[in-house]
DRENBA-336291 format. One record per residue: x, y, z of N, C-alpha, C, O in turn. Coordinates in steps of 0.05 Angstrom, whole numbers, plus 5000, padded with zeros to 4 digits. Example, Ala and Ser with C-alpha at 12.3 -4.5 7.8 and 13.67 -1.06 7.14 Angstrom:
2
526448865156524649105156526449345156528549345169/525749555142527349795143525850015157526850235161/
***
This chain:
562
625854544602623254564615623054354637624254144635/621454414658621754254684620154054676617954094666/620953864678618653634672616053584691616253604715/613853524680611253544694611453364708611953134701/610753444738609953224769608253074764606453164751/608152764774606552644765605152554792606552594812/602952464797601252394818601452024825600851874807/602051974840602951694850600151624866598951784881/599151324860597151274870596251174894594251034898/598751274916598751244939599851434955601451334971/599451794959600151954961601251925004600751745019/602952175008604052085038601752305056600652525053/601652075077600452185103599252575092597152665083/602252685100601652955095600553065070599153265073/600852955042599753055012597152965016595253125011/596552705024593752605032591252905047589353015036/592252955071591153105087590753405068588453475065/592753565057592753785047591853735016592153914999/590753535011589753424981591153604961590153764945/593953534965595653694935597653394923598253174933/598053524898599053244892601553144904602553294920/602652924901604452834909606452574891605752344886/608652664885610452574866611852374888614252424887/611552194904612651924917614952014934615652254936/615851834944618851874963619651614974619551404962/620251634994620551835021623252015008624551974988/623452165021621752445021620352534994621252454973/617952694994616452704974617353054970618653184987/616153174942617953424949616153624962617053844970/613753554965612253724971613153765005613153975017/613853555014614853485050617153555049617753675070/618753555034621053675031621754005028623954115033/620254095022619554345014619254505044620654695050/616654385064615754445079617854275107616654215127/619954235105621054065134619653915140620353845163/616853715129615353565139617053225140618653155123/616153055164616352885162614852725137612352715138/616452595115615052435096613752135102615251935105/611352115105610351805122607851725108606051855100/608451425109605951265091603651035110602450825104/604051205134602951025160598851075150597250935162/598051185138594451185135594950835114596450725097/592550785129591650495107589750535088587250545090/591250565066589250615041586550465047586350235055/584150665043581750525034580650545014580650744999/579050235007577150214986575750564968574150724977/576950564944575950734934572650634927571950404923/571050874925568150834908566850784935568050804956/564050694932562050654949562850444963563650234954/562350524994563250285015560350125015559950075039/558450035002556549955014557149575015559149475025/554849435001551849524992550449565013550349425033/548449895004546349875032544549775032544249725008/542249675045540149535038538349765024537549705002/537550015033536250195013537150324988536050434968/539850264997540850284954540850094935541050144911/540449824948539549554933536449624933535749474915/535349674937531949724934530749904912528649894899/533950134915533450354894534050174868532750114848/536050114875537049994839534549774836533449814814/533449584848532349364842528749574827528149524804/527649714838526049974839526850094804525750044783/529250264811529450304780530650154755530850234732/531549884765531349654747528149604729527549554706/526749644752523849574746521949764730519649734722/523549944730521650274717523550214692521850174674/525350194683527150134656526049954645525749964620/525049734660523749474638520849594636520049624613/519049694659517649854644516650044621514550044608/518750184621519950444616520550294575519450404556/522150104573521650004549520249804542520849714520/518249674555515449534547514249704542513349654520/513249974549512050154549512750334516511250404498/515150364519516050484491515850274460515650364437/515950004466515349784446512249874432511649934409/510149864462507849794456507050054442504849994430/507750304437507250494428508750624400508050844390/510950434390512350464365511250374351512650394331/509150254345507550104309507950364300508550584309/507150234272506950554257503950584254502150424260/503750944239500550984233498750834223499350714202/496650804232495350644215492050714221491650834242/489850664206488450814215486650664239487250454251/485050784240483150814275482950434259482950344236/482750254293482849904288481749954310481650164323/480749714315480249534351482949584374483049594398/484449614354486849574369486749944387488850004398/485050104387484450344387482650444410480150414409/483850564426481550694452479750794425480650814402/476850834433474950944428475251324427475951434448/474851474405475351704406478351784409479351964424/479951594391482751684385484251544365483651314362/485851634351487551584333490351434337491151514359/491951274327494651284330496051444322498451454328/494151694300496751914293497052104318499252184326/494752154329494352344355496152174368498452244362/496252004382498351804396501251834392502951794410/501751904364504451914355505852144358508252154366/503752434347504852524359505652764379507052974382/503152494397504752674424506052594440506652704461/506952304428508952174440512152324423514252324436/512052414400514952594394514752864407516852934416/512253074410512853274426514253164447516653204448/513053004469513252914486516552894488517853054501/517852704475520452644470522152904473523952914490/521453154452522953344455522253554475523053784474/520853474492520353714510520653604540520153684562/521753344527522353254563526253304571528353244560/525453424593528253524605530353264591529453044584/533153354587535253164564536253024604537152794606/536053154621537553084643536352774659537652634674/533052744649531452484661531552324651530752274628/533052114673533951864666532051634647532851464632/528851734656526751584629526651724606525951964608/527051664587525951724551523251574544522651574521/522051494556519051444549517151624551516351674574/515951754528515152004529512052074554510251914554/511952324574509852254587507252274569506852294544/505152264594502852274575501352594576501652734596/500252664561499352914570496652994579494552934567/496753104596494453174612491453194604490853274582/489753134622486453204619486253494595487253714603/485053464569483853564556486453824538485954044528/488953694539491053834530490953764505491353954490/490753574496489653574464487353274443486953034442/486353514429484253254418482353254436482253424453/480553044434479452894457479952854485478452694497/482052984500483052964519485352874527487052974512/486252744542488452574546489852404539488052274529/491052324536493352074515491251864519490051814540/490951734492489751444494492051184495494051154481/491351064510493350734507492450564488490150564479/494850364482494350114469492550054488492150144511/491049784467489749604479491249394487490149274505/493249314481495349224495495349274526494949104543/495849454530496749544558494249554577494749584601/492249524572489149554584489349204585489449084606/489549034555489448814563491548644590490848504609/493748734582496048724609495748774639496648654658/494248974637494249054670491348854670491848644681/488948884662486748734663486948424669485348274680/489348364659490748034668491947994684492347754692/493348324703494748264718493348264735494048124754/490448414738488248364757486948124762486348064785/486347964741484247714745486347574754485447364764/489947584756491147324758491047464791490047304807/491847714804492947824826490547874847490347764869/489148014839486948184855483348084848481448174862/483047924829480647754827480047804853479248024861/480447564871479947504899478847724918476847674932/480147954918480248204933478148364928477248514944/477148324897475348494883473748364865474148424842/471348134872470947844857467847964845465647874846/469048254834465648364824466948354791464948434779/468848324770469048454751469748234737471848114742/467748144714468447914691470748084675470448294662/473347924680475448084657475348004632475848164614/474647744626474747614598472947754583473547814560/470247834595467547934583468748224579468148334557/470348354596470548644592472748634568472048764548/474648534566476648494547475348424518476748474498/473348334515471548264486470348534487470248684468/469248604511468248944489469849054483469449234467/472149004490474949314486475949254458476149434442/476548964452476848864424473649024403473549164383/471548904421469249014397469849404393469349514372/470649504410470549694406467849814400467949974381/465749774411463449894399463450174409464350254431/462050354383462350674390460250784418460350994431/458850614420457450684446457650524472456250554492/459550364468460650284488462850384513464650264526/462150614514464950814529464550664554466550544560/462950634568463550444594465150294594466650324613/465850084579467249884578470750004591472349944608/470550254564473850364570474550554596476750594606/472350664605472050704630472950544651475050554663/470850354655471050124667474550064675476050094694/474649954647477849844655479850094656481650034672/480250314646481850514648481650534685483750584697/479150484701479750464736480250314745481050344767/479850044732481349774740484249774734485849714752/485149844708488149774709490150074720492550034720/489350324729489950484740490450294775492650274786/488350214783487750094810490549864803492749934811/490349704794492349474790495249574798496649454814/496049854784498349974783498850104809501150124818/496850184822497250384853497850134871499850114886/495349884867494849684884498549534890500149564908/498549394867501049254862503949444866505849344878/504049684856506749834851506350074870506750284858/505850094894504950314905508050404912508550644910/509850254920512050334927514750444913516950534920/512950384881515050424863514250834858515751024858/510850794853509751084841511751264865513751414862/510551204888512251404908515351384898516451594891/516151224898519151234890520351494875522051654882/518451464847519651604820519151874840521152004844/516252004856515752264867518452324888519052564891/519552164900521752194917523152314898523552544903/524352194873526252324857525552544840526852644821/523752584847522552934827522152814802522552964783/521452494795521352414765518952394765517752384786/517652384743514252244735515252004724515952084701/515951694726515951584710514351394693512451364708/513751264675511851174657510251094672507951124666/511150934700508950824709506050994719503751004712/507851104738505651404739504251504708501851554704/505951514694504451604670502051424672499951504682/502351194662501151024650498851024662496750994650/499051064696496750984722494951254715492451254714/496651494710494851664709493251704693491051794696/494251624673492551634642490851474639488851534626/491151184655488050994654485951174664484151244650/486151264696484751534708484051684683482751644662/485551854692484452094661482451984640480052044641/483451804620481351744606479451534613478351384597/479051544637476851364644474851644654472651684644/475751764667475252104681473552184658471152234659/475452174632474952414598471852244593469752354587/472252034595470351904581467151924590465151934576/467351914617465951884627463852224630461452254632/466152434628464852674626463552714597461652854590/464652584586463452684556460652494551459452524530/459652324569457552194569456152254591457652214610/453052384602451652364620452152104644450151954649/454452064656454551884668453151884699453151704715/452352104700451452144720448252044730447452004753/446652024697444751934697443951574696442151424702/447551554682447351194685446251034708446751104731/444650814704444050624722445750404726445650254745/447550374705449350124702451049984727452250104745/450849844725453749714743456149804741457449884761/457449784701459149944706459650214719461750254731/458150374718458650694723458550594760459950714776/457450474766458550354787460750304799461750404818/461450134786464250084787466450234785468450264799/465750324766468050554753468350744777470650784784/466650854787467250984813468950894836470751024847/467950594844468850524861472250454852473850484870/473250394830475950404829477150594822479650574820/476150824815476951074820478251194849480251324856/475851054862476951134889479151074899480851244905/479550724901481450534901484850684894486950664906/484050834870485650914855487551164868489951174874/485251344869486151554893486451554917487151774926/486251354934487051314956489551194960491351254976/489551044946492050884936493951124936495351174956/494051254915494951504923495851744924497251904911/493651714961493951914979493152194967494652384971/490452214951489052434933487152404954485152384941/486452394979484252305005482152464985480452334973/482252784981479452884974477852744957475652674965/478952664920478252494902478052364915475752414922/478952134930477151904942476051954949474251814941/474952184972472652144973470552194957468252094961/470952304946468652474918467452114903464952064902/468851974897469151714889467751534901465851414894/469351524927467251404949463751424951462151234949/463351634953460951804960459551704924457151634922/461151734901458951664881458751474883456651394871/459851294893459350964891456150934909453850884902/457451014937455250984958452951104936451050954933/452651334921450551504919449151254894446851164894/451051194877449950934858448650694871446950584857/449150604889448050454910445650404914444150214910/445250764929442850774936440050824920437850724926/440851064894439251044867438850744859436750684846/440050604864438150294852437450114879436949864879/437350284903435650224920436749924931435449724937/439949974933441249634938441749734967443549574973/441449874987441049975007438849815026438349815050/437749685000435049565022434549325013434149324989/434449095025434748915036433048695008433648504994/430148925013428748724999429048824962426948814948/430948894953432048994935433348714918433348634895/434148644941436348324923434648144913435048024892/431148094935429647894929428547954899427547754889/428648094889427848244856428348114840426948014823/431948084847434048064819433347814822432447664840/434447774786435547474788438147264806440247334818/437347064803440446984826442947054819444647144834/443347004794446547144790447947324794450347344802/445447584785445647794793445647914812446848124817/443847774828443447874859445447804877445647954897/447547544874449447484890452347624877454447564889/452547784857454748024843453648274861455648384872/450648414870450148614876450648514903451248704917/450548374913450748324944454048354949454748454970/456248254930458148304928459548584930461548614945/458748734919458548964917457949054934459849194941/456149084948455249224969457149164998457649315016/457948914995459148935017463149005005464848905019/463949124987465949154982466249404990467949515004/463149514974463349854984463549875015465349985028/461149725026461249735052463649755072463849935089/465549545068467549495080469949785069471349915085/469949825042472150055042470450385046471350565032/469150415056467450645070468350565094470750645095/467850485109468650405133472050395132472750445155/473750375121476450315126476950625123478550745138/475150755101476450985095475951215113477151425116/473451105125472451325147473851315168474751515179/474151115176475850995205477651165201477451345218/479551195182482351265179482151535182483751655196/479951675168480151965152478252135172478052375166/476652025197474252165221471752225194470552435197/471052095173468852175162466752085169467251885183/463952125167461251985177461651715155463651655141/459051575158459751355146456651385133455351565144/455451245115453551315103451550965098449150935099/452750845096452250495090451850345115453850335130/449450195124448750005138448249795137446149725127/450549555149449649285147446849165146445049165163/447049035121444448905128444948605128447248515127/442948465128442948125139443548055122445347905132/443747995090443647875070447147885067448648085071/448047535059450447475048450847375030450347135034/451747405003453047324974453947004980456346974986/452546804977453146514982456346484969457146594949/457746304986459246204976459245894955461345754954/457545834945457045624929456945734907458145614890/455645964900455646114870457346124862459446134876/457346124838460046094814458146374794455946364782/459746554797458646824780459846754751462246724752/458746714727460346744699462446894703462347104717/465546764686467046944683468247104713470347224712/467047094736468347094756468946904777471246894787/466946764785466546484799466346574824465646804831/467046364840466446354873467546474891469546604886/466346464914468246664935469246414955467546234954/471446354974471846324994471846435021472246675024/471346255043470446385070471446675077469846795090/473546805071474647045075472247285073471247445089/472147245051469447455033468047465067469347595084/466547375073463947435102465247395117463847445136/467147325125468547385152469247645154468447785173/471447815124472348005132470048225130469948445142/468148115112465148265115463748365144463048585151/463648115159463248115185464948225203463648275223/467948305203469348325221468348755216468348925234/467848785196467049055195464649085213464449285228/463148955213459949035224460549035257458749145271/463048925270463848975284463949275303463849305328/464049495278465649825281463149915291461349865276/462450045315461850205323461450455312463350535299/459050625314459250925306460551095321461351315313/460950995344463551105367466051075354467451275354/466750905343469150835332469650985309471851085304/467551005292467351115261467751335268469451375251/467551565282467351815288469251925298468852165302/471751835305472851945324475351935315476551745307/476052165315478852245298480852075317480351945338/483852105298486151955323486752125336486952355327/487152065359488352235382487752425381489252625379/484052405384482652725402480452485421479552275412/479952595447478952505459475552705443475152945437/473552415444470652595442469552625475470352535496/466852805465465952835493463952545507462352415494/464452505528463552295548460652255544458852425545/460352035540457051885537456651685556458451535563/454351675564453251525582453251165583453450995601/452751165548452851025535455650765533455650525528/457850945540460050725524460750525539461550365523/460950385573459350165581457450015566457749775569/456250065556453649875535456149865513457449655512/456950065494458350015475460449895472461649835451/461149835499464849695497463449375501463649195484/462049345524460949085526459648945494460148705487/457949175478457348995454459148935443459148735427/461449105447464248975416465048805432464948585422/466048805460467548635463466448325456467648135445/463648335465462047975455461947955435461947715428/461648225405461648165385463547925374463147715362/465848065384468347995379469447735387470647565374/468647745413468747465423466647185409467346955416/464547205393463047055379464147045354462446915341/466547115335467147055326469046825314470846825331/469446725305470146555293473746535274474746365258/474846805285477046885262479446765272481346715257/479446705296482046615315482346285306484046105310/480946285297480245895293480445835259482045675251/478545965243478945995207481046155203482646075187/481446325212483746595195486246455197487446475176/487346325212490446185209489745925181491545855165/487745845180487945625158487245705130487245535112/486346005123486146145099488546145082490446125097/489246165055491946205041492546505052491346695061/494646435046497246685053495747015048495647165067/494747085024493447325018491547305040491847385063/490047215032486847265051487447215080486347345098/489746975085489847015116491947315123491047415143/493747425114494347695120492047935118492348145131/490047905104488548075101486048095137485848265154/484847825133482847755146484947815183484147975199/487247665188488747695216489348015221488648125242/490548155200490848405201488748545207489048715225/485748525193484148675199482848635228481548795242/483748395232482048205264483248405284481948515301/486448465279488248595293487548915302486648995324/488149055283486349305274484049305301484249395323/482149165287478949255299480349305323480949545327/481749005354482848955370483749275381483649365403/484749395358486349595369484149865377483950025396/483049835354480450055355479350035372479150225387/477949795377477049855404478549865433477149855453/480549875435482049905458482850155460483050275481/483450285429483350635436481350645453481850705477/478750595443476450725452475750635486474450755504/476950415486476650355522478750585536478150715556/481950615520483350785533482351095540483351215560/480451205523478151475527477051415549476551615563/476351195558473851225571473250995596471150895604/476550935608476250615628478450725640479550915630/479350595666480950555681482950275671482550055681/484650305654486350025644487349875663487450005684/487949665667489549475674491349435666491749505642/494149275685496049165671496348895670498448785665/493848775676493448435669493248495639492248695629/494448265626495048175597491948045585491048065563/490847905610488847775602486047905605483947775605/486448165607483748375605482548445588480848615590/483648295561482048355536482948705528485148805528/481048805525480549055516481749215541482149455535/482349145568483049335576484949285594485449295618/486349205567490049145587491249425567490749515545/492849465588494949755583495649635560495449725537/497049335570499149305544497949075521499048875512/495849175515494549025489496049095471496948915457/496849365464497849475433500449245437501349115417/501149225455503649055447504648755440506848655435/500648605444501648355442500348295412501248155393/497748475415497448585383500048605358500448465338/501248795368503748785347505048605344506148525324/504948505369506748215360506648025344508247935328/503547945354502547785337501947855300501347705281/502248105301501848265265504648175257505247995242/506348355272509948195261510347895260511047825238/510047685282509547485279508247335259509347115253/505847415244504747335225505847405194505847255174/507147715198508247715168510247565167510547435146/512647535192514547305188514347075176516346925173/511547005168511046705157509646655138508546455131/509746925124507847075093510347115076512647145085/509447115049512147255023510647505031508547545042/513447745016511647945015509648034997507848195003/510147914973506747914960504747944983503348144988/504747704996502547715009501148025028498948115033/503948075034503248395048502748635027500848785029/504548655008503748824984501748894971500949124966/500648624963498048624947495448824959493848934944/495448864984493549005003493549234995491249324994/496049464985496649644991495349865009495649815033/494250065004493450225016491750145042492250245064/489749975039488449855068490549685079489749645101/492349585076494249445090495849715113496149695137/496449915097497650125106496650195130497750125152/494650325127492350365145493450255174494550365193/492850015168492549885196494249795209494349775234/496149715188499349715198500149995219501549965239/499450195212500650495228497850475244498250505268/495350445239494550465268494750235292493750235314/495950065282497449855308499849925320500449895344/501850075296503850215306503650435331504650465353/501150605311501750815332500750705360502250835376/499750595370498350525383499950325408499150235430/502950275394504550175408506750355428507950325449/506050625398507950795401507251005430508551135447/504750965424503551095456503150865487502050945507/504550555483504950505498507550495502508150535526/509650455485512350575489512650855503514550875519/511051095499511451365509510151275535509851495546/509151095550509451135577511451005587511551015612/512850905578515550705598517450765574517050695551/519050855581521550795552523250675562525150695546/524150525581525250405587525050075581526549895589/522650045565521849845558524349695539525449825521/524849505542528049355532526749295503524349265497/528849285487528049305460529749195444530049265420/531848915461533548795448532348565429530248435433/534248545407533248335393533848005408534947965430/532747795389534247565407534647295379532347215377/535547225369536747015348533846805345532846665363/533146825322530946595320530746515292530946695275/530346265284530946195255529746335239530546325216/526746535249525646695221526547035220524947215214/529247065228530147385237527747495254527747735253/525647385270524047615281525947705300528047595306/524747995311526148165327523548185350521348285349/525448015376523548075400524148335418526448425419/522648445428521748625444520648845429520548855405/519749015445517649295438519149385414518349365390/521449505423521949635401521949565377521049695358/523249275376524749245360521849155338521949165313/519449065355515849055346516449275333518349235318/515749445332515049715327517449765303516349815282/520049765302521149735292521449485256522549485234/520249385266518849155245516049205232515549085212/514349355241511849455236513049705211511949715189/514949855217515750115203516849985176516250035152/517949865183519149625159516749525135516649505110/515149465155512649325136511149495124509449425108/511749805131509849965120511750115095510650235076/513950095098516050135072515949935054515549955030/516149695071515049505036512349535017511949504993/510749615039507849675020508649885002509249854978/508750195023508950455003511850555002511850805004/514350465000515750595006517250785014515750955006/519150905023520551045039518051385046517651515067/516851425011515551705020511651575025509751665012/511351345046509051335061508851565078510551615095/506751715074505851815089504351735120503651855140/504351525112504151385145506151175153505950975167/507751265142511451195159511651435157509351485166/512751685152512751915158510552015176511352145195/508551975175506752025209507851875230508451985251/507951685226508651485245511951565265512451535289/513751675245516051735248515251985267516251935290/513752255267513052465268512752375295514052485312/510652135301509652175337511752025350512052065374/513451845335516451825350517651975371517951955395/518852215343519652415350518252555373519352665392/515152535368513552795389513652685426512952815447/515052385423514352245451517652205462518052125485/520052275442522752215443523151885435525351815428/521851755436523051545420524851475402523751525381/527551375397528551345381527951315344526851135331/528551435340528151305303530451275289531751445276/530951015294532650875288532750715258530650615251/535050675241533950555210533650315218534850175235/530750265197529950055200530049815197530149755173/529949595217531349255202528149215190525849305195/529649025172527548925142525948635173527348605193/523948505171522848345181523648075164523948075140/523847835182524247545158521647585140519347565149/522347645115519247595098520247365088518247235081/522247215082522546975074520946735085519346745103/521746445066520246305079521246215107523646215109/519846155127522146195149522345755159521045555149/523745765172523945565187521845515209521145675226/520845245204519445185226520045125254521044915260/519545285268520345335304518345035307516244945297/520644925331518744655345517044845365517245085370/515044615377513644825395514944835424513444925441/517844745434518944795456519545135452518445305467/521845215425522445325410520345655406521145885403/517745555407514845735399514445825421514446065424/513545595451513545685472514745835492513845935513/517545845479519846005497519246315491518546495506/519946305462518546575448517446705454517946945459/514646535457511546715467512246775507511046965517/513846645522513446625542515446915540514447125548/518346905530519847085533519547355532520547525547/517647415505516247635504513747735526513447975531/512247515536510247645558512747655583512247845597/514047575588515747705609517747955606519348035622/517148045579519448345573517448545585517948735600/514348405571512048645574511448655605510748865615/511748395621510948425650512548575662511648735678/515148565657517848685674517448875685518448905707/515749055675515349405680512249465693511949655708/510349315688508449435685505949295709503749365717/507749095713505948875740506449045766505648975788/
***
């Protein structure tokens, strides 16, 4: 019997190419066979993945993070039966818990990489939807007062965490309540991960988990007249519903959410002014809080989405000296970024992106009030000395407005290409961006994350906004240039760093990096993969160093346009 050919792990030139095996040589027999020259001239390469790429390190670090989820999640749900405790959503069992966490097990595809059973849907069994430990309500509720307090300084967590322990049977607000807070925590904080698992056609726990605070905060709330509530909570509970769904990208539910908040608002008549003088002080500086939280995310959401807007500033501000129980004080941010809204125009509020409205007589008067608005402010001077969160929040949004209103001069003015025309230099979008990239260069990215969805926002409408001053010159140079915090100078490479910043918030499936990408394309612009921005801590530039910078960049933008 012929003895079997064996495969050599360095096959010749020719066995290489025709991928058949090859038993060594020179001459090998397969080349021998064929008159071929036998030759070992190719340089073996590295078998397996040539990387590391920077978005396959993101994946693994991403689904590193859904695995440790993925079994915290499966811990907190293995106790054994026991009957209804504190330890117990209201209107559920741990046997119901149990088992629909083993259906669950056997009916989830054997091929998905999570074994943490999902949760099952609005009103699929029992009482509705999977109930959670109180564990996990307590967890995310901690991850709020330690993360997002600041951002959202209306909700005593300690106080809400003792009703969830009391468990009282008529207490369903409570689990409401936090079922939209720690849903919100999970969109807010992990927005980049939920999209993630939807990229891979997975649901993973996290999503479970986010949805299910929803749901049974949703279940609960239907099975009680909540509609007739006066409470704060049922207040609330709306408004982070919304949070929730916007987060994401459910726009209709948000707005449905939106709109009950505003509509709770106005049934307790906090719409009017002399409403606050009523309450007591504690209370009255929590409802003033409130009002301007709604206020400000009505406005972000309308801006974004062309909806009317329903809420009107009024004079009254939530002192910063109060110390609310269980929540405490606000710092200067709170009424600045309060203020930087009252800024928006109903011109502004109204007007979809990129449709021109029809011509008013009016917008001379209207550009002149924003622009002094704007100019009497105070943000150019406080907003650099705020901490890291609040000063990304408060500069970004300063930025934003900047932009908004310069759309609205580009409808309706003859531009300039002086830099120092305020509102009506051609190339504002570009020193705008700069200064947005510039500023995250000297933030962690926490600090950009934590925003999520309103960070988004405004990030892509500074983008686009660049992107339509790129589509009149493409010739605009877009080389990088070496500086100790990796920023990348010129237009593009702006713009290029902006796309970046909007993948760290929502990752790869943002729908506004995918818009954003879309008007690229519609103007020929390059879309090119994206470099990551220094989010590290960076090195401090001397100011010879700072001034070259700033000077180098206003001479890329003059080059073309003077």
């Amino acid at each position: 019997m012929e003895k079997r050919k064996t495969r050599v792990s360095n096959p010749c030139d020719g066995c290489s190419l025709r991928r058949v095996r090859c038993n060594g040589g020179p001459p090998c027999t397969e080349c021998r066979k064929r008159s071929l020259e036998c030759t070992f001239l190719r340089v073996p390469r590295k078998r397996g993945p040539k990387g590391p790429r920077m978005s396959t390190s993101n994946k693994i670090v991403q689904y590193q993070e859904q695995i440790r989820n993925d079994q915290e999640f499966q811990s907190s749900t293995e106790s054994p039966k026991t009957p209804q405790t504190p330890l117990e959503s209201p209107l559920s069992t741990g046997e119901d818990w149990q088992v629909r966490q083993r259906q669950r097990q056997f009916s989830r595809p054997q091929s998905s990489s999570l074994d943490s059973p999902q949760l099952s849907p609005l009103g699929t069994q029992g009482h509705g939807n999977a109930k959670l430990p109180l564990r996990l309500y307590i967890k995310y509720l901690t991850k709020f007062k330690d993360c997002l307090i600041w951002v959202w300084p209306i909700v005593d967590i300690d106080s809400l965490v003792s009703r969830l322990v009391s468990n009282s049977p008529d207490d369903y607000e409570a689990y409401a309540l936090a079922g939209a807070v720690c849903a919100t925590v999970i969109a807010q904080l992990r927005l980049s991960q939920l999209r993630f698992s939807k990229q891979n056609g997975s649901m993973s726990d996290l999503n479970d988990i986010a949805e299910s605070f929803a749901r049974h905060a949703q279940h609960l709330r239907d099975q009680h007249s909540y509609r007739e509530s006066e409470s704060i909570d049922s207040l609330l509970t709306a408004f982070f519903l919304h949070i929730y769904f916007a987060n994401t990208e459910r726009i209709r539910a948000g707005a449905m959410y939106l709109h009950e908040a505003i509509a709770q608002l106005s049934l307790q008549n906090l719409h009017r002014p002399e409403t606050f003088n009523q309450l007591p002080n504690e209370q009255r500086e929590l409802m003033l809080r409130i009002f301007w939280l709604v206020f400000v995310t009505e406005r972000t959401f309308c801006v974004q989405n062309g909806f009317p807007t329903c809420l009107s500033p009024i004079q009254d501000w939530p002192s910063l000296d109060c110390l609310i129980t269980g929540i405490g004080g606000l710092d200067p941010s709170f009424q600045m970024l309060a203020q930087l809204f009252t800024l928006l125009d109903d011109t502004l509020l109204m007007t979809r992106e990129r449709q021109t409205p029809e011509s008013d007589p009016r917008t001379e008067d209207n550009l002149y009030r924003g622009v002094s608005a704007m100019a009497e402010c105070s943000v150019s001077a406080i907003g650099p000395t705020l901490p890291e969160i609040q000063r990304v929040n408060v500069m970004v949004t300063w930025n934003w407005i900047h932009i908004l209103w310069w759309q609205y001069a580009l409808r309706h003015y003859q531009m300039s290409s002086n830099m120092d025309d305020a509102m009506l230099s051609m190339l504002r979008p570009a020193s705008v961006a700069h200064e947005t990239v510039k500023l995250f260069s000297s933030v962690s990215k926490q600090a950009i994350q934590t925003h999520g969805y309103g960070m988004e926002l405004k990030i892509f409408r500074i983008a686009d906004s660049l992107v339509d001053l790129l589509a009149c010159n493409r010739r605009l140079p877009g080389g990088p240039r070496p500086t100790g915090s990796g920023m990348l100078l010129g237009a593009r490479d702006t713009l290029h760093a902006l796309q970046s910043a909007l993948i760290l918030i929502g990752g790869e499936e943002s729908l506004f990096h995918k818009k954003l990408q879309l008007f690229m394309a519609e103007v020929q612009l390059p879309v090119p993969s994206v470099r990551l921005i220094g989010l590290a801590e960076p090195e401090a530039p001397t100011d010879d160093g700072e001034n070259e910078r700033t000077v180098g960049e206003n001479q890329i933008f003059f080059q073309y346009y003077v």
